[in-house]
mmCIF file of the N, C-alpha and C atoms, coordinates in Angstrom:
data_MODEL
# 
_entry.id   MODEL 
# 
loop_
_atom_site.group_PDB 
_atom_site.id 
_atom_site.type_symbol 
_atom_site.label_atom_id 
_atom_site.label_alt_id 
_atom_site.label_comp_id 
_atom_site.label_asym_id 
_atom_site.label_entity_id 
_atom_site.label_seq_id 
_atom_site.pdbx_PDB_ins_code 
_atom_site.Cartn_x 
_atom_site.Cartn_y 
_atom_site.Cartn_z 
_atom_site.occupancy 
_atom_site.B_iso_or_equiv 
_atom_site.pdbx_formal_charge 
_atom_site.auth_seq_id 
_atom_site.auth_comp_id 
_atom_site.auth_asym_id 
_atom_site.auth_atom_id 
_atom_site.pdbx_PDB_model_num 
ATOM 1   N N  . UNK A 1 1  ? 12.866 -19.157 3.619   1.00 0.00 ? 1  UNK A N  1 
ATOM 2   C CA . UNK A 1 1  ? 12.836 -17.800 4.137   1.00 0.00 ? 1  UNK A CA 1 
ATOM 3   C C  . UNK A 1 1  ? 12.114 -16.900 3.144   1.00 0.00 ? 1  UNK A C  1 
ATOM 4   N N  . UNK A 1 2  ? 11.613 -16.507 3.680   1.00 0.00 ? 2  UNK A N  1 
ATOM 5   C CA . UNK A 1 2  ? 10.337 -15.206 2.972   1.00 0.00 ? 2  UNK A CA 1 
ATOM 6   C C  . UNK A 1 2  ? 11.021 -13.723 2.840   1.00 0.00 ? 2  UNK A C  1 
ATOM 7   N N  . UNK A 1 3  ? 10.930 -13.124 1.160   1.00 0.00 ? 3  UNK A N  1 
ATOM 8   C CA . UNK A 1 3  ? 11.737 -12.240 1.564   1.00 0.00 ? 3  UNK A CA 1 
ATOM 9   C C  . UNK A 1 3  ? 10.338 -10.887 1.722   1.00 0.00 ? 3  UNK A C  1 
ATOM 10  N N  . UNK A 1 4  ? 10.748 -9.923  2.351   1.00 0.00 ? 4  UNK A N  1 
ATOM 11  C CA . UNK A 1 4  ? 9.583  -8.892  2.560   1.00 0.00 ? 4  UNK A CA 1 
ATOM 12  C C  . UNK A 1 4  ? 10.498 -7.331  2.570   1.00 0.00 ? 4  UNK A C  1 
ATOM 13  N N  . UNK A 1 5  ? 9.518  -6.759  1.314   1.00 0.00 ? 5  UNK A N  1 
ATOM 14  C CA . UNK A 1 5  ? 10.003 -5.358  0.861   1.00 0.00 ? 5  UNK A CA 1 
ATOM 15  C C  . UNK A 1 5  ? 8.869  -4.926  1.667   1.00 0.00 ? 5  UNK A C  1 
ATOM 16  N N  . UNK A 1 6  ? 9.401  -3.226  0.945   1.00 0.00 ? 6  UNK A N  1 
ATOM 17  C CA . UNK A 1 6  ? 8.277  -2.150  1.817   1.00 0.00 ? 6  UNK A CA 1 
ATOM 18  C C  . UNK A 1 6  ? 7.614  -1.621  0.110   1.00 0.00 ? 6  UNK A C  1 
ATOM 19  N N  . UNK A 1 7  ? 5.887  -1.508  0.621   1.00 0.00 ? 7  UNK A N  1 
ATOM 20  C CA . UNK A 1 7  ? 5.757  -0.886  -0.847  1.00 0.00 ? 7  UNK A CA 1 
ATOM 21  C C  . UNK A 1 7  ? 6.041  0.321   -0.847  1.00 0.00 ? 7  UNK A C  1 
ATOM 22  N N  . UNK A 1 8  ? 6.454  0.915   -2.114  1.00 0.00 ? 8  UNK A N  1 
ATOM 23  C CA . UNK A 1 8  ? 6.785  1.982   -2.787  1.00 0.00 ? 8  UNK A CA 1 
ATOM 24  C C  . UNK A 1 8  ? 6.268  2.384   -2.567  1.00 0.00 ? 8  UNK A C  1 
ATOM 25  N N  . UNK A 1 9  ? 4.935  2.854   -2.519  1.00 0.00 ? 9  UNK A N  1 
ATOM 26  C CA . UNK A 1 9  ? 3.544  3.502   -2.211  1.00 0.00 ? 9  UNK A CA 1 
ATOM 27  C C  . UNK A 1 9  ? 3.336  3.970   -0.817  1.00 0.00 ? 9  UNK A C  1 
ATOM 28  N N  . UNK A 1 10 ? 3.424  2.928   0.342   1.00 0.00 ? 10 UNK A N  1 
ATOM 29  C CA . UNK A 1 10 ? 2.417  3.637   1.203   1.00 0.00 ? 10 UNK A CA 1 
ATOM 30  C C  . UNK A 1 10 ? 4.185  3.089   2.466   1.00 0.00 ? 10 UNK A C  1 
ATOM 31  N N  . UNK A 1 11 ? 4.722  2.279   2.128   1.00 0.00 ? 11 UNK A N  1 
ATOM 32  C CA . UNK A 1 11 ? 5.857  1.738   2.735   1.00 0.00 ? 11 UNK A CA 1 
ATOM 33  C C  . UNK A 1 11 ? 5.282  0.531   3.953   1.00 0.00 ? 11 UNK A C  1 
ATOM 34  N N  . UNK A 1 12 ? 3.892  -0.045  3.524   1.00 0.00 ? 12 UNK A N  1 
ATOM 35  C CA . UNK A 1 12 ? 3.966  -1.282  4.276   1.00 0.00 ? 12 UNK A CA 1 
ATOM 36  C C  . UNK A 1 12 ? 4.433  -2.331  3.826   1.00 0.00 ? 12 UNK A C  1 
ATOM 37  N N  . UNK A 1 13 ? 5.106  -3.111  4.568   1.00 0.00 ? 13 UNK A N  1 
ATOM 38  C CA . UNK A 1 13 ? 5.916  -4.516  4.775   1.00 0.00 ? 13 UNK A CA 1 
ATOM 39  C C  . UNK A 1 13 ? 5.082  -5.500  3.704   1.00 0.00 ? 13 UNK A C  1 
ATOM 40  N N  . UNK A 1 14 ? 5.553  -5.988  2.609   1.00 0.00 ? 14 UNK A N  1 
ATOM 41  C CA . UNK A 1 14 ? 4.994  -6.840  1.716   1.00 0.00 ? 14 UNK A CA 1 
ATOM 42  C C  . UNK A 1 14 ? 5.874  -8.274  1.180   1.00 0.00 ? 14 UNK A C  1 
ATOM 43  N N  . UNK A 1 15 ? 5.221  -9.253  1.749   1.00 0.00 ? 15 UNK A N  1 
ATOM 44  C CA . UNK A 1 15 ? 6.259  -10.654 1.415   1.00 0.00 ? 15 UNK A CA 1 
ATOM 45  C C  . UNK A 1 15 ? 6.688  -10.700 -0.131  1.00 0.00 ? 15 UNK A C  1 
ATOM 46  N N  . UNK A 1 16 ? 7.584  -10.722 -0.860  1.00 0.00 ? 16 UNK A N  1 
ATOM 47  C CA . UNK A 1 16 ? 7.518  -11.304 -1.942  1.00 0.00 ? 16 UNK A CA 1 
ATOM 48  C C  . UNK A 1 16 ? 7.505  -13.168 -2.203  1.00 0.00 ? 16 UNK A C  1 
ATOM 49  N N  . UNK A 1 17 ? 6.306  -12.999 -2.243  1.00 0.00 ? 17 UNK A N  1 
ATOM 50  C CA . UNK A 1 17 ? 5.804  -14.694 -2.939  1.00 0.00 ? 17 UNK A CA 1 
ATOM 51  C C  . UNK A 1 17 ? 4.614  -14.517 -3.905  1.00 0.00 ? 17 UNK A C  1 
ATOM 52  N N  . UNK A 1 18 ? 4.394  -15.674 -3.877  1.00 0.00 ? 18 UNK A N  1 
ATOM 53  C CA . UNK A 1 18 ? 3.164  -15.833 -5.144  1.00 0.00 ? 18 UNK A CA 1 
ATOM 54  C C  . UNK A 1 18 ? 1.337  -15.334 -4.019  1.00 0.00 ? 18 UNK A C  1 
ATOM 55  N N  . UNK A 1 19 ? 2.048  -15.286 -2.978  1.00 0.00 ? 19 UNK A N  1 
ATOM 56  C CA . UNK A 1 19 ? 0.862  -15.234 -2.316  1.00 0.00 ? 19 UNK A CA 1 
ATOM 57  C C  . UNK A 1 19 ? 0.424  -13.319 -2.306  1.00 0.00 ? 19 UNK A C  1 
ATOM 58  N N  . UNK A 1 20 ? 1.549  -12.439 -2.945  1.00 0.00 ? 20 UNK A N  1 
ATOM 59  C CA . UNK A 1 20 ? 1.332  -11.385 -2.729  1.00 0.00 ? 20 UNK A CA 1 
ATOM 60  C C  . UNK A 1 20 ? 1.153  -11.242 -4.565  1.00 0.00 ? 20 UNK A C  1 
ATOM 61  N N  . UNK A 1 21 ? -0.012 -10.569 -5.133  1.00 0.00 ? 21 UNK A N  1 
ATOM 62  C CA . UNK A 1 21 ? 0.172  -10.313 -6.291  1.00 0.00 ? 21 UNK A CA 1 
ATOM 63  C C  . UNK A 1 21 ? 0.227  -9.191  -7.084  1.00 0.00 ? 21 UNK A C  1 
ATOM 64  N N  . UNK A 1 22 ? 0.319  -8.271  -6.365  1.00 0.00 ? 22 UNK A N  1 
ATOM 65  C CA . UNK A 1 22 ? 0.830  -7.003  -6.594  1.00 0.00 ? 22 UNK A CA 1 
ATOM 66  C C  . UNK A 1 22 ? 1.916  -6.342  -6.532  1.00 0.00 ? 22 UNK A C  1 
ATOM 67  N N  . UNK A 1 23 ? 2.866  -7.689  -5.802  1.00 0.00 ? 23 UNK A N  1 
ATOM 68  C CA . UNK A 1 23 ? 4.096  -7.103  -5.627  1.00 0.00 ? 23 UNK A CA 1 
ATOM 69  C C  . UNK A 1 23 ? 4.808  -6.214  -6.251  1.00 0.00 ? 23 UNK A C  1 
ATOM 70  N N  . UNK A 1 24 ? 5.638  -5.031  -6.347  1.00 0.00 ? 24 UNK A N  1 
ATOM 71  C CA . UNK A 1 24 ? 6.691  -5.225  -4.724  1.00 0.00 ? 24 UNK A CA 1 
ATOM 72  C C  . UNK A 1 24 ? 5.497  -3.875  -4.108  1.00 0.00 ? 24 UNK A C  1 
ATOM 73  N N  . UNK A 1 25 ? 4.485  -3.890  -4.315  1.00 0.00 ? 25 UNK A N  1 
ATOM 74  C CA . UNK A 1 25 ? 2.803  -3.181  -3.860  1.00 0.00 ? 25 UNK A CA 1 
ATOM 75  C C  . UNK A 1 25 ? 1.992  -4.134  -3.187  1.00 0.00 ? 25 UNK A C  1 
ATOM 76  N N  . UNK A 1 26 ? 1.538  -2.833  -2.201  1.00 0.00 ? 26 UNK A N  1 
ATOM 77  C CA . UNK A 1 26 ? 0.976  -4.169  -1.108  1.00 0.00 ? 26 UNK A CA 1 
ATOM 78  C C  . UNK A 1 26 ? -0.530 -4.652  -1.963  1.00 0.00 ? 26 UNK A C  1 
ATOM 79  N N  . UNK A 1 27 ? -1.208 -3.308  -2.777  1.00 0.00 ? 27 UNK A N  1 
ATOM 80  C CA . UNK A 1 27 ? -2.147 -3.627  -2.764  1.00 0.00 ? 27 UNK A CA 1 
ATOM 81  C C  . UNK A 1 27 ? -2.551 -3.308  -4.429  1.00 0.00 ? 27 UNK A C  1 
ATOM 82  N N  . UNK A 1 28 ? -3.363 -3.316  -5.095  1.00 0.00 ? 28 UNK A N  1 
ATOM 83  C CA . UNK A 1 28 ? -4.048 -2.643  -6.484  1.00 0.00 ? 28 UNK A CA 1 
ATOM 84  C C  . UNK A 1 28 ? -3.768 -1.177  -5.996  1.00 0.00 ? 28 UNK A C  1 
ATOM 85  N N  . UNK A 1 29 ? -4.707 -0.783  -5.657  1.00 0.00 ? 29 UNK A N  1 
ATOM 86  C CA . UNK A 1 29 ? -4.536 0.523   -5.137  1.00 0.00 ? 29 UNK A CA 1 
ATOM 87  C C  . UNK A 1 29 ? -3.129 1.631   -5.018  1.00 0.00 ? 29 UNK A C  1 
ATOM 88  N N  . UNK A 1 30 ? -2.207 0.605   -4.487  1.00 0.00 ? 30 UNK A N  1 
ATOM 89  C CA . UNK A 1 30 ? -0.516 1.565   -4.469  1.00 0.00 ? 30 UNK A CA 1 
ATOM 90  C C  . UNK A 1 30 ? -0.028 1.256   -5.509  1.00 0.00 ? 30 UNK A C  1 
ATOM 91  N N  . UNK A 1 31 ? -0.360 0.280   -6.600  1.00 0.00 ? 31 UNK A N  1 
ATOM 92  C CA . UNK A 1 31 ? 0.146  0.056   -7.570  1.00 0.00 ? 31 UNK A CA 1 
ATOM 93  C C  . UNK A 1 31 ? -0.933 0.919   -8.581  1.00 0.00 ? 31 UNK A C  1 
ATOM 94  N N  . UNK A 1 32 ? -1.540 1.431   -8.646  1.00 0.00 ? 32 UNK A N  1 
ATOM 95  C CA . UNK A 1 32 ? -2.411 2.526   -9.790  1.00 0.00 ? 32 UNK A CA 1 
ATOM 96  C C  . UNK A 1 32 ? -1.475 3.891   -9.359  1.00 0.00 ? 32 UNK A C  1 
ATOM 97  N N  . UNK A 1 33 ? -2.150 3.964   -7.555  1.00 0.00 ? 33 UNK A N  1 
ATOM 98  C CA . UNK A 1 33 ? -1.184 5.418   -7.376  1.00 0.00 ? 33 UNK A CA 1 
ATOM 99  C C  . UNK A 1 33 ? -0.098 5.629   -8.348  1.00 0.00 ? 33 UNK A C  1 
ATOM 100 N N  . UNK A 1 34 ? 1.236  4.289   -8.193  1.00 0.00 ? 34 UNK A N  1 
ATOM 101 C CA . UNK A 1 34 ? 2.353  4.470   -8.814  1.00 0.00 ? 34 UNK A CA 1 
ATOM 102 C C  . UNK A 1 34 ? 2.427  4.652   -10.422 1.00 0.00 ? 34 UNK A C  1 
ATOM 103 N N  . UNK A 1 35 ? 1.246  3.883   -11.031 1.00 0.00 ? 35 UNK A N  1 
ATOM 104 C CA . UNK A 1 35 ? 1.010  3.757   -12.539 1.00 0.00 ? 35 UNK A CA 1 
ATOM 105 C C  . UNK A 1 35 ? 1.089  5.657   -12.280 1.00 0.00 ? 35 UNK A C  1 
ATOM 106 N N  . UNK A 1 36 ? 0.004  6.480   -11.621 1.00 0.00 ? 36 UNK A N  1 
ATOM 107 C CA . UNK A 1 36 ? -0.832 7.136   -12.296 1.00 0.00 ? 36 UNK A CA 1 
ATOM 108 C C  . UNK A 1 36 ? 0.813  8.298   -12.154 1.00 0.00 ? 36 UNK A C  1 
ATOM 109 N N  . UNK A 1 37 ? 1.852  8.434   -10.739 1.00 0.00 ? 37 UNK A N  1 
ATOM 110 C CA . UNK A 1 37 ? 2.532  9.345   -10.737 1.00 0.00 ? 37 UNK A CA 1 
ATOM 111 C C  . UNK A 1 37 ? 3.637  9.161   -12.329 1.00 0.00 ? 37 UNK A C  1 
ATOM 112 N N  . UNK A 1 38 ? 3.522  7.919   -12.631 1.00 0.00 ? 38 UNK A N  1 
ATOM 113 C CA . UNK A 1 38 ? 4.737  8.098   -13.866 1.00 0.00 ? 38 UNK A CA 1 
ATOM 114 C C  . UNK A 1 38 ? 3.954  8.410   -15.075 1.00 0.00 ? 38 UNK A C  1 
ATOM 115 N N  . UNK A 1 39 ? 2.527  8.100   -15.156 1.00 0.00 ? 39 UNK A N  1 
ATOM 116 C CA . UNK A 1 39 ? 1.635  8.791   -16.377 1.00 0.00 ? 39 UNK A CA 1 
ATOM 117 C C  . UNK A 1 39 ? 1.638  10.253  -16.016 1.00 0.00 ? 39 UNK A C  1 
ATOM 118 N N  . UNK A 1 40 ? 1.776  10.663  -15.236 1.00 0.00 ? 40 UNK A N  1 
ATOM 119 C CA . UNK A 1 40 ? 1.928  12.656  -15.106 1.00 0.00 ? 40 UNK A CA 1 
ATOM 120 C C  . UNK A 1 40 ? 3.047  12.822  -15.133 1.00 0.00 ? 40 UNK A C  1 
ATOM 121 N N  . UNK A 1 41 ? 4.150  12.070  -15.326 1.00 0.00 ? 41 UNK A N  1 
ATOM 122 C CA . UNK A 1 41 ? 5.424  12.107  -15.278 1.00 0.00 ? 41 UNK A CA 1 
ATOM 123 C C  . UNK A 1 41 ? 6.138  12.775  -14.162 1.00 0.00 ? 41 UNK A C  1 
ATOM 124 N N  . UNK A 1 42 ? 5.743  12.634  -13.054 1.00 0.00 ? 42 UNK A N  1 
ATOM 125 C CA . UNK A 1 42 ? 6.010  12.813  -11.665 1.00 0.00 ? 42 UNK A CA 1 
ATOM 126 C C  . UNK A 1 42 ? 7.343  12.261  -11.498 1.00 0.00 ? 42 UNK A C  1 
ATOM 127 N N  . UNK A 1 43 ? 7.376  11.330  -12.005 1.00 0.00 ? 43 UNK A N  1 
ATOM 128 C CA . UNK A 1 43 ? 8.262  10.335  -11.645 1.00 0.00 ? 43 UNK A CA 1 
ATOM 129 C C  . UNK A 1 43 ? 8.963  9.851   -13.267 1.00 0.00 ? 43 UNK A C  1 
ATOM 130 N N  . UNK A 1 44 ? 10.511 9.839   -13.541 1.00 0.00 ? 44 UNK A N  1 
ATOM 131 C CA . UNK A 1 44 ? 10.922 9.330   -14.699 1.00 0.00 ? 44 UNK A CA 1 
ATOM 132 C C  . UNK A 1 44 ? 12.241 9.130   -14.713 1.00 0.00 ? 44 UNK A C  1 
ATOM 133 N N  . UNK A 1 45 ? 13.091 8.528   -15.547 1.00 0.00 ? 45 UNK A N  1 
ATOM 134 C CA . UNK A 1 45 ? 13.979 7.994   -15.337 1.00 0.00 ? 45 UNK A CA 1 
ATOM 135 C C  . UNK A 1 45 ? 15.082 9.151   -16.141 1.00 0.00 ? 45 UNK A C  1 
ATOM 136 N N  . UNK A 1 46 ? 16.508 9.460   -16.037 1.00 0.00 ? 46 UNK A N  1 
ATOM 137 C CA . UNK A 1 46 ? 17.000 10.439  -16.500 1.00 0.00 ? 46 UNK A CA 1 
ATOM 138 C C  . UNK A 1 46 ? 17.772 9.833   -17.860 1.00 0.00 ? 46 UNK A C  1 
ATOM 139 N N  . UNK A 1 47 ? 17.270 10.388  -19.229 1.00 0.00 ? 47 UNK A N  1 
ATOM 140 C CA . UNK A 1 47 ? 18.617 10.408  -20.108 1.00 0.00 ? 47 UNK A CA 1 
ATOM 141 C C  . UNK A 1 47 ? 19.658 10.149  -20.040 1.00 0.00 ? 47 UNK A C  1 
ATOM 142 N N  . UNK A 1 48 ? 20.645 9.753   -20.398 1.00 0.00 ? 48 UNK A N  1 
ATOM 143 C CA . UNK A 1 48 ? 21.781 9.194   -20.334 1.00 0.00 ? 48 UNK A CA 1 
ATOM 144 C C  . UNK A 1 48 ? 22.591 10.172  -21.472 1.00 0.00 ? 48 UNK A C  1 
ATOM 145 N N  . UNK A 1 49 ? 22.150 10.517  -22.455 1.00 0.00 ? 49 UNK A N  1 
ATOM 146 C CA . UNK A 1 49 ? 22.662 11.018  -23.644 1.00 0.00 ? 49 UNK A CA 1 
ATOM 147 C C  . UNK A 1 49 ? 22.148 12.635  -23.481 1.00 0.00 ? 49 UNK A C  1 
ATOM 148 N N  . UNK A 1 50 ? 21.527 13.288  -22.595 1.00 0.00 ? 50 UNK A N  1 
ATOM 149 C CA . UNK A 1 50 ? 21.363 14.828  -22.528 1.00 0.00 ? 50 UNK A CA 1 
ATOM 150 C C  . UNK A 1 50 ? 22.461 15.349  -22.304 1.00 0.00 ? 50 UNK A C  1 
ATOM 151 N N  . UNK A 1 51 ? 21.845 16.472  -22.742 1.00 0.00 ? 51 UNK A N  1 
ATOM 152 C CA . UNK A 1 51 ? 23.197 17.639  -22.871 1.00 0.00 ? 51 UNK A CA 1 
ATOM 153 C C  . UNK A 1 51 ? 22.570 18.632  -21.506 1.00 0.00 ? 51 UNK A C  1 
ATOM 154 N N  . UNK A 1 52 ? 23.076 19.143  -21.063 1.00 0.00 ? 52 UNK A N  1 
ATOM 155 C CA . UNK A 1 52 ? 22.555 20.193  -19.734 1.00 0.00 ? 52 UNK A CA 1 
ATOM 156 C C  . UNK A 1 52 ? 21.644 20.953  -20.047 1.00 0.00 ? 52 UNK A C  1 
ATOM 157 N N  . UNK A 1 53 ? 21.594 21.389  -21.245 1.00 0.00 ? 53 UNK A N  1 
ATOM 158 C CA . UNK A 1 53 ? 20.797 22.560  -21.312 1.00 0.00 ? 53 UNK A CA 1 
ATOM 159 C C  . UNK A 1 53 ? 19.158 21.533  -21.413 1.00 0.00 ? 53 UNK A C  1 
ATOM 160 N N  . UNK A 1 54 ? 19.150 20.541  -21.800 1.00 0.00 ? 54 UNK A N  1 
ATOM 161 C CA . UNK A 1 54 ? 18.115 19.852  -21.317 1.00 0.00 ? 54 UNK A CA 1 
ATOM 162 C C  . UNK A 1 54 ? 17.616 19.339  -22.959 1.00 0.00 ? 54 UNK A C  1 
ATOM 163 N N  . UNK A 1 55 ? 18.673 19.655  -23.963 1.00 0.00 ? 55 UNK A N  1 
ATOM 164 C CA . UNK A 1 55 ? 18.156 19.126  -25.023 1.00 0.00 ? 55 UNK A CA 1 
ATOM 165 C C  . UNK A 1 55 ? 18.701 17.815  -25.520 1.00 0.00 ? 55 UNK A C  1 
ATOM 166 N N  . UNK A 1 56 ? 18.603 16.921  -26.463 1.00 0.00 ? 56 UNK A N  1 
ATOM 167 C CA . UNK A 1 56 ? 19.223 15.272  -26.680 1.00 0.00 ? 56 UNK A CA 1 
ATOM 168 C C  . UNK A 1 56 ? 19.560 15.547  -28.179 1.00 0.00 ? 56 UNK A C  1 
ATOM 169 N N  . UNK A 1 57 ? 21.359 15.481  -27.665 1.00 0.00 ? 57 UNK A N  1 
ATOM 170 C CA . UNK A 1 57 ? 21.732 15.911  -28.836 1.00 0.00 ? 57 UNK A CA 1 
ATOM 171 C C  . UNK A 1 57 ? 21.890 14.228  -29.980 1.00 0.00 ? 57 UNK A C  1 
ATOM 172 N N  . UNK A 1 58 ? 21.896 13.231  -29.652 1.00 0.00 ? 58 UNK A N  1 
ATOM 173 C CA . UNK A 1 58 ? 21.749 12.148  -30.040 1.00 0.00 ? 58 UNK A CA 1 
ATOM 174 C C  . UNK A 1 58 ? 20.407 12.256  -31.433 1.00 0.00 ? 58 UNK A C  1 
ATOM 175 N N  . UNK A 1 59 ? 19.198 12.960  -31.057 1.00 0.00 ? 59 UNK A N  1 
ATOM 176 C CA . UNK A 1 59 ? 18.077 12.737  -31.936 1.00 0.00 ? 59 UNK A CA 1 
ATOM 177 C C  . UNK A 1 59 ? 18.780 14.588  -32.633 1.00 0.00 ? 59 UNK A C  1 
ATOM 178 N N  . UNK A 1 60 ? 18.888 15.570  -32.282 1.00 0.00 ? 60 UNK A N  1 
ATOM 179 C CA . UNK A 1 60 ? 19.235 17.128  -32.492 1.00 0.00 ? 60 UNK A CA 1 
ATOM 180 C C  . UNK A 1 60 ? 19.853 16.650  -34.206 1.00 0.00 ? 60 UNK A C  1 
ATOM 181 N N  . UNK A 1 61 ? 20.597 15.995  -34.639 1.00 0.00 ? 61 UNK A N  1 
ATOM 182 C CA . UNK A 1 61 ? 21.607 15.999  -35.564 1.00 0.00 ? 61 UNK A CA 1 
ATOM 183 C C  . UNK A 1 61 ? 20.837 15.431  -36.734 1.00 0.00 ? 61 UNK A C  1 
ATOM 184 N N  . UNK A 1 62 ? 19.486 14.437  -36.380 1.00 0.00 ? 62 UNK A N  1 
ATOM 185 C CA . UNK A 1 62 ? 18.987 13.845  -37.418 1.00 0.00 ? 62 UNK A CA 1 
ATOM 186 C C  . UNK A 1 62 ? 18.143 15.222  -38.424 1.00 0.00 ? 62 UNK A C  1 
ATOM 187 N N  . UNK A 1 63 ? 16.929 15.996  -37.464 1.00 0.00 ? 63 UNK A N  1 
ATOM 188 C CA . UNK A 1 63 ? 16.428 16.812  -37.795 1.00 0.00 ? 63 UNK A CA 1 
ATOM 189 C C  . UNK A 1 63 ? 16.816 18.045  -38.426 1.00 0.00 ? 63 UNK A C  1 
ATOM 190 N N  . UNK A 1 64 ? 18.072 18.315  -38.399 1.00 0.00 ? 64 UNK A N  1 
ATOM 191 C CA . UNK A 1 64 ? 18.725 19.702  -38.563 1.00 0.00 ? 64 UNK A CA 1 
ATOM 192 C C  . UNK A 1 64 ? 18.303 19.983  -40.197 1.00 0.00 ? 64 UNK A C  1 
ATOM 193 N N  . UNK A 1 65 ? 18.692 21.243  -40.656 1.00 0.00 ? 65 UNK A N  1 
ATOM 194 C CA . UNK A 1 65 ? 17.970 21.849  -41.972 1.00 0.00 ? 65 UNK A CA 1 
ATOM 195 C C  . UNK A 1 65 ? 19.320 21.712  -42.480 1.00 0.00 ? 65 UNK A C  1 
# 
């Protein structure tokens, strides 16, 4: 059994096998799109260790005077 995602990109139906090599992207193309939205940082994953006000108090304590 063949399993088949949707790409991230454009949301067409893409088998995951060796026969698709861009996977889980149907094509080069939706896979740059996706490179290029997390190089503008469009797209990113959230801190775990922020504080609300949006600063990271984890690194804050090394630098202090």
């Amino acid at each position: 059994m063949v399993t088949v995602v949707q790409c991230p990109t454009c949301g067409k139906a893409v088998s995951w096998n060796e026969e698709s090599p861009f996977r889980p992207f149907c094509s080069k193309r939706c896979q740059l799109i996706d490179l290029g939205e997390w190089a503008n940082e469009e797209k990113r994953i959230p801190a775990q260790n922020q504080d609300p006000d949006g600063s990271n108090s984890a690194f804050e304590d090394e630098y202090e005077d």
